[in-house]
BANU-835121 format. One record per residue (C-alpha): x, y, z; residue number from 1. Coordinates in Angstrom, 1 decimal. Example, Ala and Ser with C-alpha at 12.3 -4.5 7.8 and 13.67 -1.06 7.14 Angstrom:
BEGIN
{site {12.3, -4.5, 7.8}, 1}
{site {13.7, -1.1, 7.1}, 2}
This chain:
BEGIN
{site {94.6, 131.3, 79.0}, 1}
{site {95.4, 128.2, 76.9}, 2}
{site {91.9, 126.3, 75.7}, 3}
{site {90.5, 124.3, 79.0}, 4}
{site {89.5, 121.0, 79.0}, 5}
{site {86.4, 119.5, 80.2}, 6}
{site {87.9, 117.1, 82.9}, 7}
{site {91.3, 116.1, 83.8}, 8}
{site {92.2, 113.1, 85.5}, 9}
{site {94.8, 112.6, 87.8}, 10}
{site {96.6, 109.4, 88.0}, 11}
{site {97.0, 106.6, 85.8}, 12}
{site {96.3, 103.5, 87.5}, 13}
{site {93.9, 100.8, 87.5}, 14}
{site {91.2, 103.4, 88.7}, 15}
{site {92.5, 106.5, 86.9}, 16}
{site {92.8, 103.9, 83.8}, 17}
{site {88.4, 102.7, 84.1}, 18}
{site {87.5, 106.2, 85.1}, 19}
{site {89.1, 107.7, 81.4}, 20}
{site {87.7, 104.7, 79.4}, 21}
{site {84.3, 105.2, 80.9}, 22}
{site {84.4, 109.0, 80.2}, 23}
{site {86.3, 108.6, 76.9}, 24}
{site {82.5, 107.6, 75.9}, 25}
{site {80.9, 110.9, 76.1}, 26}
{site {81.4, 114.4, 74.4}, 27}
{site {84.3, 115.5, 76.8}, 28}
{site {87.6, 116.9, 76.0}, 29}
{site {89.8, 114.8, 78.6}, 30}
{site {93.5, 115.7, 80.0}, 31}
{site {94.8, 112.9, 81.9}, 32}
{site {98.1, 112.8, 84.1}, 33}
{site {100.5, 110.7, 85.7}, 34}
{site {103.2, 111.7, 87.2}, 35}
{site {105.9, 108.6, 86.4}, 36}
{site {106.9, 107.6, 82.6}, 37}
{site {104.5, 105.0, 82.4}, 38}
{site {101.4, 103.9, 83.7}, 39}
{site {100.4, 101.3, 86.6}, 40}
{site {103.6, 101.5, 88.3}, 41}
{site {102.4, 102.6, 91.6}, 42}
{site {99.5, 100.3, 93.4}, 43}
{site {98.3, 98.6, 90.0}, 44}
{site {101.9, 97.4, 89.5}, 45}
{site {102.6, 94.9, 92.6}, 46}
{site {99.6, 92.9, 93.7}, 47}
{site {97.7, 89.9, 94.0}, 48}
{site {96.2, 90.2, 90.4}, 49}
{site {92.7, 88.9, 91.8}, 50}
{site {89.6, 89.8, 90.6}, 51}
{site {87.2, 89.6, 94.1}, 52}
{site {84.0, 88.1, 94.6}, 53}
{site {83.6, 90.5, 97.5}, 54}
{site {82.1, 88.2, 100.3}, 55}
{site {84.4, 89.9, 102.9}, 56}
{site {84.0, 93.3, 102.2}, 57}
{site {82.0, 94.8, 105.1}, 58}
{site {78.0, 95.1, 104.1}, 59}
{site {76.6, 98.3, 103.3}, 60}
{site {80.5, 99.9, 103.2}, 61}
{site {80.9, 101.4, 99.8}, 62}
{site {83.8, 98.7, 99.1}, 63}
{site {81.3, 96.1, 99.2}, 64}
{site {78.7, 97.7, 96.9}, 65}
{site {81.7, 98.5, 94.5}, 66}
{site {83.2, 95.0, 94.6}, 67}
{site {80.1, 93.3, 93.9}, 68}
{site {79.0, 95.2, 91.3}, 69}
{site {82.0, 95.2, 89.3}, 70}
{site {82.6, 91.4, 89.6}, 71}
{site {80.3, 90.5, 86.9}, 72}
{site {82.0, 93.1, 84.5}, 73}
{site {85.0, 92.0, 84.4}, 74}
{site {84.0, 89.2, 81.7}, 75}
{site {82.6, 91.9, 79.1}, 76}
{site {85.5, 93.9, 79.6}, 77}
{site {88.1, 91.6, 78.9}, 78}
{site {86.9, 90.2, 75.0}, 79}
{site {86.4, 94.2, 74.5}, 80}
{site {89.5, 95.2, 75.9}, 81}
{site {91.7, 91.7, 75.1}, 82}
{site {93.3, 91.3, 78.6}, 83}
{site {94.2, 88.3, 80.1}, 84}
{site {91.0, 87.1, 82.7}, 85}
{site {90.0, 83.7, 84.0}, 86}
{site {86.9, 83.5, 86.2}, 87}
{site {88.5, 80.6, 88.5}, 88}
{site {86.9, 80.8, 92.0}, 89}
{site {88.5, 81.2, 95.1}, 90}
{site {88.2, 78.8, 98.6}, 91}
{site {88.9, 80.5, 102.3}, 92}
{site {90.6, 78.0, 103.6}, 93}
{site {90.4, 76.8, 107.3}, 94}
{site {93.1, 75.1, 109.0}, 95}
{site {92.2, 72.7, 112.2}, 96}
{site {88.4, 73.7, 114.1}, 97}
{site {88.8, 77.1, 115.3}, 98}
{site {89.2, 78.4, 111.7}, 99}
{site {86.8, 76.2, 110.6}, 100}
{site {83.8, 78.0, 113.0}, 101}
{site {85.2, 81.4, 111.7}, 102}
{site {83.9, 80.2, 107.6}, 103}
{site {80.0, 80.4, 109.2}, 104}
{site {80.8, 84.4, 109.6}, 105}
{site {82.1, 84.2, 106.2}, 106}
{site {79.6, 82.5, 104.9}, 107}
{site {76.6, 85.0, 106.4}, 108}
{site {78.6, 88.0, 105.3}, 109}
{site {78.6, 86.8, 101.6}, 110}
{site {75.3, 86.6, 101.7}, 111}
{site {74.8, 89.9, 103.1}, 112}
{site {76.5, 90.9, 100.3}, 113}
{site {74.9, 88.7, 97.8}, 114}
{site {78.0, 87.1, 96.7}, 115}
{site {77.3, 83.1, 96.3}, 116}
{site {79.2, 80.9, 98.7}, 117}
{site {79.2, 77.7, 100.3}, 118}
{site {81.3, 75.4, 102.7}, 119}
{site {83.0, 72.4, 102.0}, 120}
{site {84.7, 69.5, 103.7}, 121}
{site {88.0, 68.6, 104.6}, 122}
{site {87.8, 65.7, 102.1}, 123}
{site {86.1, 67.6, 99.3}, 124}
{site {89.3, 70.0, 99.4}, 125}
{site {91.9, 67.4, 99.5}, 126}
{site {90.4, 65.9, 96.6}, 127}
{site {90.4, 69.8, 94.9}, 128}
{site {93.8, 70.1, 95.8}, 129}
{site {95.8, 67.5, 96.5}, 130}
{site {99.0, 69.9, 97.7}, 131}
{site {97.1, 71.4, 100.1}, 132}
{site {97.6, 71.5, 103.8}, 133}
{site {96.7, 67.9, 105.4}, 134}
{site {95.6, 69.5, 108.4}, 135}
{site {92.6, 71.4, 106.3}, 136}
{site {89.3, 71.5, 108.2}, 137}
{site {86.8, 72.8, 105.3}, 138}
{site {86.7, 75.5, 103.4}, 139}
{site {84.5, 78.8, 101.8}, 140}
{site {83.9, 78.0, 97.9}, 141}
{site {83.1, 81.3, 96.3}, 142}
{site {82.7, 80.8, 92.3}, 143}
{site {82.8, 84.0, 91.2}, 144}
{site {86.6, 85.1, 92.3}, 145}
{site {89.2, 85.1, 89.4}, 146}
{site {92.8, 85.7, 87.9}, 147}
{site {94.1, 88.7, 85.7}, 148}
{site {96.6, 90.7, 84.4}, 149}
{site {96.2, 94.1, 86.5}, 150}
{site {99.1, 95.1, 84.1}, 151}
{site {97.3, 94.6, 80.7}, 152}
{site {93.6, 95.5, 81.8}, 153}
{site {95.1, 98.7, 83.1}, 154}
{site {96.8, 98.8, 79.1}, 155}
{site {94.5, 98.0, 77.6}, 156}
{site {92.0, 100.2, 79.1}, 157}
{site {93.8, 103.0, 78.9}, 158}
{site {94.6, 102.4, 75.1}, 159}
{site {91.3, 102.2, 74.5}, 160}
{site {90.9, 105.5, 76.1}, 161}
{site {93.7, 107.4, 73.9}, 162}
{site {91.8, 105.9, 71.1}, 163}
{site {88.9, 107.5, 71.9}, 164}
{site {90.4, 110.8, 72.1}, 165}
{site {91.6, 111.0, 75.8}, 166}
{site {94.7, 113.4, 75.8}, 167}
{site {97.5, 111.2, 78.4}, 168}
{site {100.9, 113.1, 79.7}, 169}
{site {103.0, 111.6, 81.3}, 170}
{site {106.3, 112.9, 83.9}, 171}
{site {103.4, 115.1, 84.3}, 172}
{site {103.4, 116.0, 88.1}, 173}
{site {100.3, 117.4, 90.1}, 174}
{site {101.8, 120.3, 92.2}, 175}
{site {98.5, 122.6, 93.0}, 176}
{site {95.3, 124.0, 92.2}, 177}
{site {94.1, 126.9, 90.6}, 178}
{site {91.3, 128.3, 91.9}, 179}
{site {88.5, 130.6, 90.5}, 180}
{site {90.1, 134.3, 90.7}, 181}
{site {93.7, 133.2, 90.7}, 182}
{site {96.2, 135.5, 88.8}, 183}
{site {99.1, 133.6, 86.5}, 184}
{site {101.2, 134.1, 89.5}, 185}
{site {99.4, 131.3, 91.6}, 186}
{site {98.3, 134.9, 94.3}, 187}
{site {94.2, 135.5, 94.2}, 188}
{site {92.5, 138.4, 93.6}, 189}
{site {90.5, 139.2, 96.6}, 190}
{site {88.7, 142.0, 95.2}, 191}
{site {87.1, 140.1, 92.5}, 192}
{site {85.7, 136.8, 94.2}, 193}
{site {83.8, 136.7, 97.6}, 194}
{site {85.7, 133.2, 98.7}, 195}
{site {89.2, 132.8, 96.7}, 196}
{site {88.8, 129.2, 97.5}, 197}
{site {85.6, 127.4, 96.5}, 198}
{site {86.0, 126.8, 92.6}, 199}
{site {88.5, 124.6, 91.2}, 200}
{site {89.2, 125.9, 87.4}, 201}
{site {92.2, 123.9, 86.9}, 202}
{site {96.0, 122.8, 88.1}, 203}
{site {99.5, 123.7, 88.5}, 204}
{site {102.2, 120.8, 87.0}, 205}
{site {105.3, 120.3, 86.6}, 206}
{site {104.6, 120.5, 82.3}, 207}
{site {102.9, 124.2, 82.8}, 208}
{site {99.4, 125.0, 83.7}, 209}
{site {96.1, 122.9, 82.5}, 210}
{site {92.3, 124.8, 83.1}, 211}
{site {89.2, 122.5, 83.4}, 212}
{site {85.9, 122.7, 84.6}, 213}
{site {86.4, 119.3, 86.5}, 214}
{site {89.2, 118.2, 88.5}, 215}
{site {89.1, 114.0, 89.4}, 216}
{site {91.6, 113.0, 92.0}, 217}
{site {92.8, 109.5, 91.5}, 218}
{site {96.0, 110.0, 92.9}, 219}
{site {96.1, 106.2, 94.4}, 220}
{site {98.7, 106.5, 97.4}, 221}
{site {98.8, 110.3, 96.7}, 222}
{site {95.3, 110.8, 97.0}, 223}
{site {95.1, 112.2, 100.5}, 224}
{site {97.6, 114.9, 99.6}, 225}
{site {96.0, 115.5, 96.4}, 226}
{site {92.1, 116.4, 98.5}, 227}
{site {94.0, 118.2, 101.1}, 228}
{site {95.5, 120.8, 98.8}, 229}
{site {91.7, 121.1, 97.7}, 230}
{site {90.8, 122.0, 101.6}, 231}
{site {88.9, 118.6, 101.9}, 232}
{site {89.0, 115.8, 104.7}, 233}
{site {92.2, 117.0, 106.2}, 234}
{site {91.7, 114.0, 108.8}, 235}
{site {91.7, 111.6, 106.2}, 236}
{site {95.3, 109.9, 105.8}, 237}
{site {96.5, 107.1, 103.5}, 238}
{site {99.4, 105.0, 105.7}, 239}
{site {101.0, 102.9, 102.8}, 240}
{site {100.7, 99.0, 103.5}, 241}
{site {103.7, 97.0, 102.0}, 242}
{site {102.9, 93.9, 101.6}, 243}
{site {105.4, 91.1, 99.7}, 244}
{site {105.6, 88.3, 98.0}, 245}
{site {107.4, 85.1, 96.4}, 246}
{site {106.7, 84.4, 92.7}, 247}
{site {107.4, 80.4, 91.9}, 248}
{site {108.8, 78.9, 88.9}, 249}
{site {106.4, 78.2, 86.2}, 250}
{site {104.9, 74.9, 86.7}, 251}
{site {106.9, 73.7, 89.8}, 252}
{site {103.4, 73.0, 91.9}, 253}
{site {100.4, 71.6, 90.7}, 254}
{site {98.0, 74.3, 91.9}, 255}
{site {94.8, 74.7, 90.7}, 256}
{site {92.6, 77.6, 92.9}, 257}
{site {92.6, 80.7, 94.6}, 258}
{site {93.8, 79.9, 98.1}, 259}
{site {93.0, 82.0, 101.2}, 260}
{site {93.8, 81.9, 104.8}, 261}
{site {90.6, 83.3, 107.0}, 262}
{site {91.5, 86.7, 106.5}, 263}
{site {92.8, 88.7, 109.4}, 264}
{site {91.5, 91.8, 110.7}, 265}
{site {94.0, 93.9, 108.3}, 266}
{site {94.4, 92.0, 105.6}, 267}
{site {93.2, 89.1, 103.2}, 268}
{site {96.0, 87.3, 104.4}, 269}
{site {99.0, 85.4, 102.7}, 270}
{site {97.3, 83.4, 100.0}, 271}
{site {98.4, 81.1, 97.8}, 272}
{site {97.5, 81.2, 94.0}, 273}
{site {98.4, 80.4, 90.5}, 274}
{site {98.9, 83.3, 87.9}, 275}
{site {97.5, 83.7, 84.3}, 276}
{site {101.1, 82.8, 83.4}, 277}
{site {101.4, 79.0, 85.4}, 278}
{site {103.2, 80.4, 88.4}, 279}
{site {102.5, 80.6, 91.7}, 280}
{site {101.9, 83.7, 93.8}, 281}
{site {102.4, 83.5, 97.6}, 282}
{site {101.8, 86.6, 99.2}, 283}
{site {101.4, 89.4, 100.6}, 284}
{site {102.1, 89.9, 104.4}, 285}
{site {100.8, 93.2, 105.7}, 286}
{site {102.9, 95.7, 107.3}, 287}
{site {102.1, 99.4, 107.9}, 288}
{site {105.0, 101.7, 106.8}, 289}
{site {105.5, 105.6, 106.2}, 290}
{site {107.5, 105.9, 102.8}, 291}
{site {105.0, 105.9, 99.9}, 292}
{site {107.8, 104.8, 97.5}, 293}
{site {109.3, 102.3, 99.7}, 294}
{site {108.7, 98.8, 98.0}, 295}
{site {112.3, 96.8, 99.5}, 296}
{site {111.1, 93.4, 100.8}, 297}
{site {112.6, 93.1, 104.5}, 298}
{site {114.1, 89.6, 106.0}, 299}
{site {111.2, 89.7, 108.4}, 300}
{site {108.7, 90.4, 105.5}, 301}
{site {110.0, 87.3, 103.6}, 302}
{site {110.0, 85.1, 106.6}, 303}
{site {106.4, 86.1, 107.4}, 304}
{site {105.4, 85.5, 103.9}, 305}
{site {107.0, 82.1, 103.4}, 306}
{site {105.7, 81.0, 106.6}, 307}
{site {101.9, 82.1, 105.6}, 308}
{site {102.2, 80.0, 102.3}, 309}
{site {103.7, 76.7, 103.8}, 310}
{site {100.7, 76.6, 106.1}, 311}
{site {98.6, 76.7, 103.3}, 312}
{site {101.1, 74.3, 101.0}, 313}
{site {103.6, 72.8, 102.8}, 314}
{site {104.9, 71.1, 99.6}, 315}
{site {106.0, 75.1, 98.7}, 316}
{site {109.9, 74.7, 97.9}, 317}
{site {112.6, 77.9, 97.9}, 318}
{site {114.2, 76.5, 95.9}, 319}
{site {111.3, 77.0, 92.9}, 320}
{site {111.6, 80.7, 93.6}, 321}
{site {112.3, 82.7, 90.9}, 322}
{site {111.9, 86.6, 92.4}, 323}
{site {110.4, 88.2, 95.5}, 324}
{site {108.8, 91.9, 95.0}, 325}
{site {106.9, 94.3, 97.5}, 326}
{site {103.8, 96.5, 96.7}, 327}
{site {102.0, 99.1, 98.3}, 328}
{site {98.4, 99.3, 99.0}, 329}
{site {96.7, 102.7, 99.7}, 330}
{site {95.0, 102.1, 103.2}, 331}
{site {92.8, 105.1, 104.4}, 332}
{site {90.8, 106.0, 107.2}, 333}
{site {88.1, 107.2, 106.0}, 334}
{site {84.2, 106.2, 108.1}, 335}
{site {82.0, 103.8, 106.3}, 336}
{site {80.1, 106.0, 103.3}, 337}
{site {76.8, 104.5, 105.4}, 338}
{site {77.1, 105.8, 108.8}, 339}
{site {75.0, 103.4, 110.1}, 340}
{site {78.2, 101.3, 109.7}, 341}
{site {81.0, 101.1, 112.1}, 342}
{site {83.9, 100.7, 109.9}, 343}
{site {86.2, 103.2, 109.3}, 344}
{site {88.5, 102.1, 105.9}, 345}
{site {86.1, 103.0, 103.5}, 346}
{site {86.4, 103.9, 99.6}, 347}
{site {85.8, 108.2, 99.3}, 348}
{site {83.7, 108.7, 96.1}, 349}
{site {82.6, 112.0, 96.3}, 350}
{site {82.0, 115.7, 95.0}, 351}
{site {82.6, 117.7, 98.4}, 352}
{site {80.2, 120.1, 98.9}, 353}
{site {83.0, 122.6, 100.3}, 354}
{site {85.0, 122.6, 97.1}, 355}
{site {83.5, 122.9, 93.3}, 356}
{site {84.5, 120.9, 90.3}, 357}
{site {86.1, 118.5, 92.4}, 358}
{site {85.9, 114.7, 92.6}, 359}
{site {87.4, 113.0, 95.0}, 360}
{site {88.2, 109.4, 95.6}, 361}
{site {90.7, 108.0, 98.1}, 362}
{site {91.2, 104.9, 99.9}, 363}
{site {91.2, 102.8, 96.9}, 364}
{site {93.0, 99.7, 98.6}, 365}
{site {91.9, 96.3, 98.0}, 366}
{site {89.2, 95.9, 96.6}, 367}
{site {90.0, 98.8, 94.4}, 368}
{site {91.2, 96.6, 91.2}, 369}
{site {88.4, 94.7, 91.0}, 370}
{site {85.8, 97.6, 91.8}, 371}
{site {87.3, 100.0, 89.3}, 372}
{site {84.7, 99.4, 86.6}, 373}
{site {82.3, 100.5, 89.3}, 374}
{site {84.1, 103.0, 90.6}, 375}
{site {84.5, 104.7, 87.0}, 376}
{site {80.6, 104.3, 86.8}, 377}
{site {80.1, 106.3, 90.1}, 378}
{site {82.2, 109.3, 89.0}, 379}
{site {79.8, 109.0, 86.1}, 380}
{site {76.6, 109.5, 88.3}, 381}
{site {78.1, 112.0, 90.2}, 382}
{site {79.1, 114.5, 87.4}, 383}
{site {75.9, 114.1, 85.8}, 384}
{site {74.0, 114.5, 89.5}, 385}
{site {75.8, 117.9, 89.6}, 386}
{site {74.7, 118.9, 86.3}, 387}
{site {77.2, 117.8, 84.1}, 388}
{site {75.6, 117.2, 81.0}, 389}
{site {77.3, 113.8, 79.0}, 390}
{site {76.5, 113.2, 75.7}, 391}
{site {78.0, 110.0, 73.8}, 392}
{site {80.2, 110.0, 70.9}, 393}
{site {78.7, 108.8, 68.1}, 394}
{site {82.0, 107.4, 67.1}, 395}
{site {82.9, 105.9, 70.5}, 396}
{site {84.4, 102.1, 70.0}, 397}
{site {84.4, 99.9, 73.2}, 398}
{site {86.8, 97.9, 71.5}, 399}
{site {90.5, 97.3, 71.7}, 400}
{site {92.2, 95.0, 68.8}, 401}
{site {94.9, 92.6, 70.2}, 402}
{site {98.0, 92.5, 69.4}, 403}
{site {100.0, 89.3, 68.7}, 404}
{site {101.2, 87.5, 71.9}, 405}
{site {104.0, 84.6, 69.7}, 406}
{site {103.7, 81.9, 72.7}, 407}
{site {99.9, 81.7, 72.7}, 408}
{site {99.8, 80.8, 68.8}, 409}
{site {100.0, 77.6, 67.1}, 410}
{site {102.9, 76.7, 64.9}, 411}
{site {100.7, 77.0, 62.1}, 412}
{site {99.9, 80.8, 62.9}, 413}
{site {103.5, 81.9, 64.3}, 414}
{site {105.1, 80.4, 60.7}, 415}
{site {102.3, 83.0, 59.3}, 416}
{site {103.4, 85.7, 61.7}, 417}
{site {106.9, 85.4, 60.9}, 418}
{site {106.7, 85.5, 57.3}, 419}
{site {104.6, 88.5, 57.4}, 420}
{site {107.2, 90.1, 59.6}, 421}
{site {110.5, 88.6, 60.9}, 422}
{site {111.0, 90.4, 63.6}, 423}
{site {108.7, 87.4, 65.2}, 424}
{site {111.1, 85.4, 64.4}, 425}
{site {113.8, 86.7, 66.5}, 426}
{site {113.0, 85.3, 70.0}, 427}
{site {114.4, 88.1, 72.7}, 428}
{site {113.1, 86.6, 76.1}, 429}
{site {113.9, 82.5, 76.2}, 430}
{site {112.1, 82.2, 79.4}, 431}
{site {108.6, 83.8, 78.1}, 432}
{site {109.3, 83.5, 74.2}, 433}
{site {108.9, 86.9, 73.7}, 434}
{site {109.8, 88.1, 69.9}, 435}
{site {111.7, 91.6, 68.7}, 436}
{site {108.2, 91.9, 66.6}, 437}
{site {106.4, 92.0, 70.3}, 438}
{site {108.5, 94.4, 71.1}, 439}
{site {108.7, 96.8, 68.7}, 440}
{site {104.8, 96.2, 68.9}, 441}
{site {104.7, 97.8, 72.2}, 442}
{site {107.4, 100.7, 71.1}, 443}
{site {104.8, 102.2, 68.8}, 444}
{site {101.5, 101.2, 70.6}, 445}
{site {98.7, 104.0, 71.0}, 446}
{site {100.6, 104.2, 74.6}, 447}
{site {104.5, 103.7, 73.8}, 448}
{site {106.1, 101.7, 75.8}, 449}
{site {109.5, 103.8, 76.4}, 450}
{site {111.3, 101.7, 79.1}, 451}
{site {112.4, 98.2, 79.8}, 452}
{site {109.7, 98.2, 82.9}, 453}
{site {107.0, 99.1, 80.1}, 454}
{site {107.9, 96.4, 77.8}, 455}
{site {107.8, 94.0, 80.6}, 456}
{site {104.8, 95.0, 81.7}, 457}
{site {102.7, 94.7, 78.0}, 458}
{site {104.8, 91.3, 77.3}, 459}
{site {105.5, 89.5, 80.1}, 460}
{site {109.4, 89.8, 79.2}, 461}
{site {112.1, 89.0, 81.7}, 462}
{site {109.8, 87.4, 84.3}, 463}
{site {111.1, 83.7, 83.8}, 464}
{site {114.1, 82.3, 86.0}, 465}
{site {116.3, 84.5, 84.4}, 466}
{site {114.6, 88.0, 85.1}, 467}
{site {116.2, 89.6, 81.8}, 468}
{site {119.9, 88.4, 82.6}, 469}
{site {120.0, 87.4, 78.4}, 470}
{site {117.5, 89.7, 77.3}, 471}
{site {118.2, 93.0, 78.5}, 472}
{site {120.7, 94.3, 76.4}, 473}
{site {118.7, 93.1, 73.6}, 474}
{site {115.8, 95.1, 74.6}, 475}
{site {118.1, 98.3, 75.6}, 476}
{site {119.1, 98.2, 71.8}, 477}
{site {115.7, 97.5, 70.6}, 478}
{site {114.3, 100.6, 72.4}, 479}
{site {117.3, 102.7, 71.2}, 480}
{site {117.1, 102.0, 67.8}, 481}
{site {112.9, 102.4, 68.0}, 482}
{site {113.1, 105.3, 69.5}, 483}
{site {115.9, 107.2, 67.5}, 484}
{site {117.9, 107.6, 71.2}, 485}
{site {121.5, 106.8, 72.6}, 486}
{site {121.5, 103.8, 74.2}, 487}
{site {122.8, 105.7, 77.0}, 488}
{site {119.4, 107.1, 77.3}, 489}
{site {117.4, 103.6, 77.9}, 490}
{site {116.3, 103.3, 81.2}, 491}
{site {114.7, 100.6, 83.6}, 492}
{site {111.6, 102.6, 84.6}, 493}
{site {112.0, 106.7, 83.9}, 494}
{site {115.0, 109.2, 84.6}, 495}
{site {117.8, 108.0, 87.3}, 496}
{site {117.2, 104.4, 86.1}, 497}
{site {119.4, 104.0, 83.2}, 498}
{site {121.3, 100.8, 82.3}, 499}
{site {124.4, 102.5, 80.9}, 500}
{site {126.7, 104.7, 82.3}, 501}
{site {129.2, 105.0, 79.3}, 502}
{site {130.7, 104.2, 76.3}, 503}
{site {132.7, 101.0, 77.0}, 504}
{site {135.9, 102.9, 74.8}, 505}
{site {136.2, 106.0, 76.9}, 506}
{site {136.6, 104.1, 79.8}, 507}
{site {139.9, 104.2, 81.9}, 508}
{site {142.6, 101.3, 81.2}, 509}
C-alpha cells in the first residue's frame, strides 16, 4: 500500500479552497482533489461575488452562525492572500408600502443575528442612488456586506495552500471509498472485520487509489452523492438551482451599492450591483433544475432576470450588455443543525457518528462563499474534537505575494515593469489590458493555469465587450508555447474543449 496521507480533501472550490489553507497550517500531509482541470469552476465560478453581512440567514441555523462569523474575516484575509475585496455595504431595497413593512422583519432578524442594520427613507436612497427606482419606499442599510473576486480568493487561497505543502491533483475524479478490511480488488474481507463498513481508510479515483486517515467531503453540488456512497443521510438531496444573469459594460451606469430586492422565500432575489471591475451585475433568477452541469441561460431565465433588475434600475439598458452566464447553486435539504429551528436548508458540518474518518459538509449554497473561512475553522474543531491531534508548522506563511496586475499600476511602475520584462509590454486583452507577461505569470504559478478559462479567471482576460474575439488566439499560442504543447492541444476549459480542430494545410480544397 502506497504511503497514506493524513487527510484528503475533496473538491476544489471556495470551500474545499479555505478548508486546505486552514489545514495547510498544521503538521498534516494533505491530498487534495478535484475532479475538472482547474479549480472554482463548479459553484465558485458563476455567482454574485458578494461577501454577506448575513441579516437574512435564519437565527440559530448553522448558515447564520457561519455567515456572521466569517464576515469580519474577510478583511485579514484579503492583504494576506492579495485578492480583490471591498467592504461596500449592501441596502434591501423596498419598492411601494407593502415591501416597505416587510424591512421591520428584516430589520429584527439582523439583529437576531447580530448583524448591524438600519432603515432608511425613500429620499435618503434617492439621494444614495440617483438611478434607482423612483418608486422606492425605504430601504435596509447593512454596512458590513461587500464585493469580491470569488475567482481570485479561491486562487489565491488555494496557492497559498500548495505553498504550504498541500499536495493538489487535478482530472482527479472521486469514484468510491475504501473501507477498513477492503482487499485491492474493491471486495471486503468479512472474516477479518466485525462491520466491513464503519472505517473510511481512503478512496477509489480515477488517477489510482489514495489511503488516509481522514476523508473531507466538499464535493459542492456533488456532495450528496459523495456522503451517500459513505452510507450517510441518504434523505439528504442537493436539487441544483440555476440562476442567471446579465453582466453590463464597464461604466455604462453610475451605480454605487449593493442593491437588493426583499428577498423571496427561495432566493436573495435579482439584485443589482457593481463588480470589483466597474460593471454591473444583474442577477440571478432562481429556478430549480435536475442536471448538475446544466449552466444554458433559458429565454424565460433572461426575461425573468431583466425584468427583476429594471424594477430595481429602470435606467438598465440592453444595449450595455456585454454577456449573460448561468451558475448553479448547491441547494439541500438538510433540517436546521438546531432542531429547535424549523427550517430545513441547512449547511451539514459534521463527523457522522455512523461512519469513521469522515467529514461531511453539504448544502453549501449561499451563504457558502462568504462563510467558507468559517466553515474551514469548523472542520478544524471537529477533527481535533475527535482526537485529531494538530500541531502547527513552524514554517507555515499565511502569506501570498501578488503578482503584477499592468492596469492597476501607474505609468511610472508599468515603464518599470516593462523594462524589467517585455512581455508587459505586449498588451493581449485590449478590453482589460491584460499583458503576455500576466499571462505567462499565470502559466507557471504555484497552481498553473493550463486553459484559456484558467487564464481568464486569474486575469480578468476576455471579459470586456469583446469576450476574447482578438485575444484568443493570442492566448492559445501563448499557452502552447508555455507549455511545450500543440496548439491543437489548448483547450477552453479541460478535454472536449479545444479551439482547434486541425492544421489549416491539411484541410480539403
Amino acid at each position: 500500500m502506497p504511503q497514506p496521507y493524513d487527510i484528503i480533501i475533496i473538491g476544489a472550490g471556495i470551500v474545499g479552497a479555505m478548508i486546505a489553507r486552514t489545514l495547510a497550517r498544521y503538521d498534516v500531509r494533505i491530498l487534495w482533489l478535484e475532479k475538472a482541470s482547474d479549480i472554482g469552476v463548479g459553484a465558485t465560478a458563476a455567482n454574485s461575488a458578494l461577501i454577506h453581512a448575513g441579516h437574512d440567514a435564519v437565527p440559530g441555523s448553522l448558515k447564520a452562525e457561519m455567515n456572521v462569523k466569517a464576515n469580519p474575516l474577510w478583511d485579514q484575509l484579503s492583504e494576506e492572500l492579495h485578492f480583490a475585496f471591498q467592504r461596500t455595504g449592501a441596502y434591501v431595497v423596498a419598492i411601494g408600502p407593502e415591501e416597505f413593512a416587510k424591512l421591520e422583519q428584516l430589520l429584527d432578524r439582523a439583529r437576531q443575528n447580530g448583524v448591524p442594520a438600519e432603515i432608511l427613507s425613500s429620499e435618503v436612497m434617492r439621494q444614495r442612488e440617483p438611478q434607482i427606482n423612483p418608486a422606492v419606499s425605504g430601504a435596509l442599510h447593512i454596512p458590513t456586506g461587500g464585493i469580491v473576486d470569488p475567482w481570485g480568493a479561491t486562487v489565491a487561497a488555494a496557492e497559498n495552500a500548495v505553498l504550504n505543502g498541500v499536495e493538489l491533483r487535478l482530472n482527479t475524479e472521486f469514484l468510491d471509498f475504501i473501507w477498513e478490511g477492503e482487499k485491492a480488488s474493491g471486495r471486503v474481507d468479512e472474516s477479518k472485520i466485525q462491520n466491513p463498513k464503519s472505517k473510511i481508510v481512503g478512496i477509489h479515483t480515477s488517477a489510482g487509489d489514495f489511503y488516509a486517515r481522514w476523508v473531507i467531503n466538499a464535493a459542492g453540488l456533488f456532495a450528496d452523492e459523495v456522503m451517500h456512497k459513505a452510507g450517510v443521510r441518504p434523505e439528504f438531496k442537493i436539487t441544483p438551482r440555476r440562476g442567471e444573469y446579465f453582466v453590463m459594460d464597464r461604466n455604462q451606469l453610475q451605480l454605487n451599492n449593493v442593491l437588493f430586492p426583499v428577498p423571496t422565500a427561495v432566493s436573495k432575489g435579482i439584485l443589482v450591483t457593481m463588480t470589483l471591475h466597474g460593471n454591473t451585475l444583474v442577477g440571478p433568477n432562481a429556478e430549480n433544475i435536475e442536471d448538475k452541469t446544466d449552466v444554458d441561460v433559458t429565454p424565460q431565465g433572461m426575461a425573468e432576470t431583466w425584468a427583476g433588475g429594471l424594477k430595481l434600475v429602470p435606467g438598465l439598458k440592453q444595449r450595455d450588455i456585454i454577456a449573460v452566464f448561468a451558475g448553479l447553486r448547491p441547494a439541500g435539504n438538510a433540517p436546521c443543525a438546531n432542531p429547535a429551528v424549523d427550517y430545513a436548508h441547512d449547511f451539514i458540518i459534521e463527523i457522522p457518528a455512523e461512519v469513521a474518518g469522515f467529514v461531511n459538509l453539504g448544502g453549501m449554497e449561499s451563504p457558502a462563499l462568504t462563510a467558507a473561512p468559517a466553515i474551514a475553522a469548523r472542520v478544524v474543531e471537529l477533527l481535533q474534537g475527535a482526537g485529531e491531534e494538530l500541531r502547527e508548522k513552524a514554517a507555515w506563511n499565511p502569506l501570498r505575494q501578488d503578482r503584477p496586475v499592468f492596469r492597476h499600476l501607474t505609468r511610472e511602475e508599468q515603464a518599470a515593469l516593462v523594462a524589467q520584462d517585455p512581455r508587459y509590454g505586449r498588451v493581449i486583452c485590449r478590453c482589460e489590458t491584460v499583458t503576455e507577461g500576466e499571462i505567462v505569470a499565470e502559466i507557471h504559478a504555484p497552481i498553473p493555469a493550463t486553459t484559456y478559462d484558467a487564464i481568464k479567471r486569474r486575469t480578468w482576460l476576455g471579459t470586456g465587450r469583446c469576450l476574447g474575439g482578438f485575444d484568443m488566439p493570442r492566448v492559445v499560442e501563448i499557452l502552447a508555447r508555455e507549455l511545450g504543447k500543440n496548439p491543437l492541444e489548448i483547450s477552453k476549459k479541460g478535454p472536449g474543449s479545444e479551439f482547434l480542430f486541425r492544421q489549416t494545410k491539411e484541410a480539403a480544397l
